[in-house]
TORGUZA-423438 format. One record per residue (C-alpha): residue number from 1; x, y, z. Coordinates in steps of 0.05 Angstrom, whole numbers. Example, Ala and Ser with C-alpha at 12.3 -4.5 7.8 and 13.67 -1.06 7.14 Angstrom:
BEGIN
<rec seq="1" c1="246" c2="-90" c3="156"/>
<rec seq="2" c1="273" c2="-21" c3="143"/>
// end
This chain:
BEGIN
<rec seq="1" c1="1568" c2="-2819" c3="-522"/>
<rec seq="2" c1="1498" c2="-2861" c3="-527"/>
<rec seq="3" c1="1495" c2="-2932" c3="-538"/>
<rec seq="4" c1="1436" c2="-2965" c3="-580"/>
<rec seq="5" c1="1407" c2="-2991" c3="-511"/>
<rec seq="6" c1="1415" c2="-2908" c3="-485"/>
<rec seq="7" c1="1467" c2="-2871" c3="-448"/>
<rec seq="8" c1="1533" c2="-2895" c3="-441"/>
<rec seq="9" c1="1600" c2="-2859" c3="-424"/>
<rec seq="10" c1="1569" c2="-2793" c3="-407"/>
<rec seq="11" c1="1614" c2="-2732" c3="-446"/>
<rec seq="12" c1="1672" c2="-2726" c3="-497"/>
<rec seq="13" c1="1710" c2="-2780" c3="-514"/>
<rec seq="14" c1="1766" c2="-2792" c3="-551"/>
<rec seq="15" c1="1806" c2="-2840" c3="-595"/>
<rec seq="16" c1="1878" c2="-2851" c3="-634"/>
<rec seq="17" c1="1887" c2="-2890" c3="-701"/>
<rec seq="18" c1="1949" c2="-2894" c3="-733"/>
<rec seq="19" c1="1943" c2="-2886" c3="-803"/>
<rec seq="20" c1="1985" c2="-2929" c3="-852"/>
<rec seq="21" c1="2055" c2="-2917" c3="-876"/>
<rec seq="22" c1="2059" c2="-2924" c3="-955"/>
<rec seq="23" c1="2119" c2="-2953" c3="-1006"/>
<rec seq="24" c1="2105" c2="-2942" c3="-1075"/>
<rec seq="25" c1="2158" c2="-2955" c3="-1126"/>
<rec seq="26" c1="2149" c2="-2935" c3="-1203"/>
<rec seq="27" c1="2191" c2="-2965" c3="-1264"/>
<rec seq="28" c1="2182" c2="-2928" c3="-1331"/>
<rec seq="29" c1="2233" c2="-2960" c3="-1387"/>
<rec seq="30" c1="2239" c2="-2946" c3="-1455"/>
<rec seq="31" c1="2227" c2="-3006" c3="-1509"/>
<rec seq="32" c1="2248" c2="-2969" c3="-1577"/>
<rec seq="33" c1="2200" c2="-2951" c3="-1631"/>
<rec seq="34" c1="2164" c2="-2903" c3="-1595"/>
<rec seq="35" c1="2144" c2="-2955" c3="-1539"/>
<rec seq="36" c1="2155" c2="-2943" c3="-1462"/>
<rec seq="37" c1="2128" c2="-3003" c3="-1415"/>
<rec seq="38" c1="2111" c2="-2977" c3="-1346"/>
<rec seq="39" c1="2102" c2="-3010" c3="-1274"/>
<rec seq="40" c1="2077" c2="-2996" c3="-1209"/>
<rec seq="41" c1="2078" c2="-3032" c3="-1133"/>
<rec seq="42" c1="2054" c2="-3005" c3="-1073"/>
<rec seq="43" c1="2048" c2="-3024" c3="-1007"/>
<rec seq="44" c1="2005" c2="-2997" c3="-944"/>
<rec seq="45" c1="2021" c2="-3015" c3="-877"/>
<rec seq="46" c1="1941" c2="-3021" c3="-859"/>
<rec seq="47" c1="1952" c2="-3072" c3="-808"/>
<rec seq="48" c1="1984" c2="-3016" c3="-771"/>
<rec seq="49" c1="1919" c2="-2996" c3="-747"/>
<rec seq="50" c1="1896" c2="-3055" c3="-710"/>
<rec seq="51" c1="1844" c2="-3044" c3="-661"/>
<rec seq="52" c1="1826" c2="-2972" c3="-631"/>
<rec seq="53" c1="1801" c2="-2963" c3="-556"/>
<rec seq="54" c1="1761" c2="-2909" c3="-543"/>
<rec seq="55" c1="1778" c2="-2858" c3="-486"/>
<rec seq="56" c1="1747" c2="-2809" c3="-442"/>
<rec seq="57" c1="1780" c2="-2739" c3="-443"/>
<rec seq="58" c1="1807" c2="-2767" c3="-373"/>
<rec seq="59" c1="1848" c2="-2829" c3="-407"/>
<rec seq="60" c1="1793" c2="-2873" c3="-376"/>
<rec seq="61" c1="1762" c2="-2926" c3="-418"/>
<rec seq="62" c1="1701" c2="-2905" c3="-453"/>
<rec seq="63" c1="1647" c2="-2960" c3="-430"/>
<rec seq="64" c1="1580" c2="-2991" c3="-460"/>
<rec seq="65" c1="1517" c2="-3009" c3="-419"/>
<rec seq="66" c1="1549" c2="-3073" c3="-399"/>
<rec seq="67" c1="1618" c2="-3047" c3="-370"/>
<rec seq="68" c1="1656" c2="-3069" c3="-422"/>
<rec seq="69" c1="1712" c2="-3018" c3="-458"/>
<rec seq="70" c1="1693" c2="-2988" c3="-522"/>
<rec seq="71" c1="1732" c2="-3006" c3="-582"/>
<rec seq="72" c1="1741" c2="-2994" c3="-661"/>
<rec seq="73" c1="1773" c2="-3064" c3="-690"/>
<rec seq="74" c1="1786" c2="-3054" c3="-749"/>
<rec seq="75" c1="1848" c2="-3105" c3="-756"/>
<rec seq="76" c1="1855" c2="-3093" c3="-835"/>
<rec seq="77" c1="1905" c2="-3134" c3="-878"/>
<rec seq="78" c1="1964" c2="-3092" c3="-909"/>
<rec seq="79" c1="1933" c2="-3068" c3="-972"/>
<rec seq="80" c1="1975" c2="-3080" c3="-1042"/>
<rec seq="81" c1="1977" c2="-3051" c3="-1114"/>
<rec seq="82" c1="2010" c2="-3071" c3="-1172"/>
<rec seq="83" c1="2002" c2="-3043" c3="-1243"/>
<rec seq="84" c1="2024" c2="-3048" c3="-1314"/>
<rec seq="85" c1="2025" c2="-3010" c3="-1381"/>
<rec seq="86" c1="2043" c2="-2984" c3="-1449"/>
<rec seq="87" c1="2057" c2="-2917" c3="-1477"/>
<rec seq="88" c1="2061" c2="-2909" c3="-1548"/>
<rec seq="89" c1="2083" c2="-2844" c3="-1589"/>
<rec seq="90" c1="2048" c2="-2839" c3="-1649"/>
<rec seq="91" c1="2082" c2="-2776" c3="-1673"/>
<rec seq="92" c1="2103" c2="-2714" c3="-1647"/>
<rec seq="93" c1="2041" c2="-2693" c3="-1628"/>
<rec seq="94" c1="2000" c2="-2744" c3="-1594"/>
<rec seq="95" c1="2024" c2="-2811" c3="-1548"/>
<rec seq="96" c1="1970" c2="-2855" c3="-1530"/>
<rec seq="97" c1="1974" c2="-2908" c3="-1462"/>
<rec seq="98" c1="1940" c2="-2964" c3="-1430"/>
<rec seq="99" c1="1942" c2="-3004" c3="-1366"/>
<rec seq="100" c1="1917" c2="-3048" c3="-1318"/>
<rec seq="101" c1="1924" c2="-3061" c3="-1253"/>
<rec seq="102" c1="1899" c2="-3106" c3="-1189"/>
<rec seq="103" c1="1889" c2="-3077" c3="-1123"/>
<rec seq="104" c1="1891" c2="-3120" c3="-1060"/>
<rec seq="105" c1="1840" c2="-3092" c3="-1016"/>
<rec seq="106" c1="1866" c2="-3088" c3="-937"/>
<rec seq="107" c1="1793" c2="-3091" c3="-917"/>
<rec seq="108" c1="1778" c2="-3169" c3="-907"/>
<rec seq="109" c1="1714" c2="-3222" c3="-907"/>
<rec seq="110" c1="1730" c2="-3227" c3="-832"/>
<rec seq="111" c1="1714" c2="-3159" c3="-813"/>
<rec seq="112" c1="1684" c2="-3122" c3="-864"/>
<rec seq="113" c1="1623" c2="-3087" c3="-848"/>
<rec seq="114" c1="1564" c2="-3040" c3="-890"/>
<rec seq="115" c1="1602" c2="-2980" c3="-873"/>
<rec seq="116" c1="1662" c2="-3003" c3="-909"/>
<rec seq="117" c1="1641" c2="-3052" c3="-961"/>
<rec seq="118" c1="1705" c2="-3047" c3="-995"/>
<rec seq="119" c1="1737" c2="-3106" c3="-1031"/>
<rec seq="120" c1="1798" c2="-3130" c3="-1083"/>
<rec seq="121" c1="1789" c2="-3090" c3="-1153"/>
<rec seq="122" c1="1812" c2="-3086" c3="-1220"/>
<rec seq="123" c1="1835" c2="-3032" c3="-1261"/>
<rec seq="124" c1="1826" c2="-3017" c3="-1340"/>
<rec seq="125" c1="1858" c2="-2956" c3="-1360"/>
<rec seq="126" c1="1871" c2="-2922" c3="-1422"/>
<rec seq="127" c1="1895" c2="-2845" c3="-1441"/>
<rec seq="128" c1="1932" c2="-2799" c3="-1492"/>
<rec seq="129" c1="1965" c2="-2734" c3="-1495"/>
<rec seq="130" c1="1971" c2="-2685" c3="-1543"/>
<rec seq="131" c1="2027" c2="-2637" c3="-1544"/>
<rec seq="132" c1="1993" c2="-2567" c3="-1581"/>
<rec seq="133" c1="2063" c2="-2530" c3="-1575"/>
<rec seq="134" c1="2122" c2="-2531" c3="-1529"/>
<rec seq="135" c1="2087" c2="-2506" c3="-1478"/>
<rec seq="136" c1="2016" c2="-2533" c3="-1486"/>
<rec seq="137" c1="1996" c2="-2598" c3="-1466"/>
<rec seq="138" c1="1927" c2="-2635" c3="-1465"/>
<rec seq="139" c1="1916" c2="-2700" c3="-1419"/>
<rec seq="140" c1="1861" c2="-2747" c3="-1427"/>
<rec seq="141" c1="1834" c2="-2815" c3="-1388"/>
<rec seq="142" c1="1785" c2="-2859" c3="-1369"/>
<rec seq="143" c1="1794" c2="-2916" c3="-1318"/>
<rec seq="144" c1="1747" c2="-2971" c3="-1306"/>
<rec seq="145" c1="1746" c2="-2997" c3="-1236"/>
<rec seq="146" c1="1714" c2="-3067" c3="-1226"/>
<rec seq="147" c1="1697" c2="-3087" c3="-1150"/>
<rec seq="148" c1="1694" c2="-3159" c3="-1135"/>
<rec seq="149" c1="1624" c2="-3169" c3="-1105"/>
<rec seq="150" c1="1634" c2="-3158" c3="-1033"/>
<rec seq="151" c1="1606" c2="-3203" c3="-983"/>
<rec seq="152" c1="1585" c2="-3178" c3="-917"/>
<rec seq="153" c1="1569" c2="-3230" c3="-847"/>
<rec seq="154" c1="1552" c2="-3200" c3="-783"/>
<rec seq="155" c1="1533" c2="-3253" c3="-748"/>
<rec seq="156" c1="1542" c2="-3290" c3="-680"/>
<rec seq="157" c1="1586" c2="-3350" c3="-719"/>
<rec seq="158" c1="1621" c2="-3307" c3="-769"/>
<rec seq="159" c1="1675" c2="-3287" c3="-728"/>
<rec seq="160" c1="1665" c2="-3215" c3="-749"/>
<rec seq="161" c1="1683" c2="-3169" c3="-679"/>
<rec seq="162" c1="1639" c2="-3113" c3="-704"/>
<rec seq="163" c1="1580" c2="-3166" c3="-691"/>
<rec seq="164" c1="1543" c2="-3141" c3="-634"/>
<rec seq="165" c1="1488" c2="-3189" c3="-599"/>
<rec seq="166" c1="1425" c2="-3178" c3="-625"/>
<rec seq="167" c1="1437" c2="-3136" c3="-688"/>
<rec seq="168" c1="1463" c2="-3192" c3="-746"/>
<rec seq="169" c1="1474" c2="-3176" c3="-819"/>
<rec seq="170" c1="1484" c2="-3208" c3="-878"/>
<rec seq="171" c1="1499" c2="-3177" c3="-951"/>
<rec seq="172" c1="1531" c2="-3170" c3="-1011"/>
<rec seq="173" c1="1551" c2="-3116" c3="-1052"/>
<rec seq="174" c1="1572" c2="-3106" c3="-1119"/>
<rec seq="175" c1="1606" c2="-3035" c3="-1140"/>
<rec seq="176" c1="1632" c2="-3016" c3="-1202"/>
<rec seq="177" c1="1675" c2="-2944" c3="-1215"/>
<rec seq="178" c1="1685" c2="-2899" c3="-1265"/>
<rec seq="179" c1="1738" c2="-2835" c3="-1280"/>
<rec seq="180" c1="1740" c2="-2791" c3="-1332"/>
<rec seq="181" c1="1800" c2="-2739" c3="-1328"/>
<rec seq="182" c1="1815" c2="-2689" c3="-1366"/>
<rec seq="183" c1="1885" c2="-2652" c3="-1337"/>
<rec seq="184" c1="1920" c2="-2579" c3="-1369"/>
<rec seq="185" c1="1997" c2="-2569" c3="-1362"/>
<rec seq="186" c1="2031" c2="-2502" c3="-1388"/>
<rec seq="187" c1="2108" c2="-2493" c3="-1387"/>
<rec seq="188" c1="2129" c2="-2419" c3="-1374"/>
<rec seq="189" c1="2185" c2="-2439" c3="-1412"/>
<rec seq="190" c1="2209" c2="-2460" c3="-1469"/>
<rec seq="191" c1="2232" c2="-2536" c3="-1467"/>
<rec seq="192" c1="2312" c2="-2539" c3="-1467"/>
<rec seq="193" c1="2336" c2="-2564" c3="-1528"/>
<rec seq="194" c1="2375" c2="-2634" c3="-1540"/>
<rec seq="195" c1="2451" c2="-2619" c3="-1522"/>
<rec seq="196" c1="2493" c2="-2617" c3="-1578"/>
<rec seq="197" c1="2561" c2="-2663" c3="-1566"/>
<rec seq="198" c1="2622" c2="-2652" c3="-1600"/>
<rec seq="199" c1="2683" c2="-2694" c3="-1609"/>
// end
């Protein structure tokens, strides 16, 4: 492993980072006249992660020029995402949806960095389906995924721990997504019919 002032820990090294644990919980209740409202929370235990030290193959700490240990700090936030929608059938053949959602980025002002420039975002959705036959089934949507412009401070008063001496940053950026998505689904089957009840 090389520093950017030349060799440090001389060989492998190693490190552990315990990815999150996830809760997501979906509703999806019908309204009556072909509507169906939909929701959506999820939770990720990014904080979970913390910070990562960085090993030799021998369990020693990996070290830098000046003696110190090596670490990854990450220290994320939990991350959070909560969405709404609408699903309307128009007739037997096509139902159409739309959505939106907020996501609560785990990544914070504190320690973001250029790597990572990640950020809270919003979501726009909107879809249909169109049901050919019993079996055949067309999905199609587009999501638009707006990025709050990201701010980024690496500097010796910012707080940041991925500041290193000598090497300060400071940034914004701005990031926009979008998905198109276009999805097949074939029963081998035939759908069961509604059971009939008899008194």
């Amino acid at each position: 492993m090389t520093g950017a002032g030349g060799a440090t820990t001389i060989g492998a090294v190693k490190t552990t980072i315990k990815l999150p644990d996830m809760v997501s919980v979906g509703v999806r209740q019908g309204l009556g006249g072909g509507w169906t409202a939909l929701g959506t929370f999820e939770w990720s235990n990014w904080s979970r992660i913390g910070t990562s030290t960085v090993l030799q193959t021998n369990g020693a700490a990996a070290t830098s020029l000046s003696g110190s240990a090596i670490t990854l700090p990450f220290q994320y936030s939990d991350g959070y995402f909560y969405s709404a929608g609408l699903e309307y059938i128009l007739n037997p053949a096509w139902t159409v949806r739309a959505g939106f959602a907020f996501e609560k980025s785990p990544v914070t002002d504190l320690v973001r960095t250029p790597r990572l420039p990640d950020n809270d975002r919003y979501w726009y959705s909107v879809g249909a389906t169109n049901k050919v036959n019993n079996r055949l089934s067309i999905d199609l949507a587009y999501s638009f995924i707006d990025v709050v412009d990201t701010p980024i401070n690496l500097t010796a008063g910012s707080g940041n721990p991925w500041f290193v001496t000598g090497a300060s940053y400071v940034g914004t950026a701005s990031s926009q997504v979008h998905i198109l998505s276009l999805g097949v689904k074939y029963r081998w089957d035939d759908m069961p019919s509604a059971a009939l009840i008899t008194k």
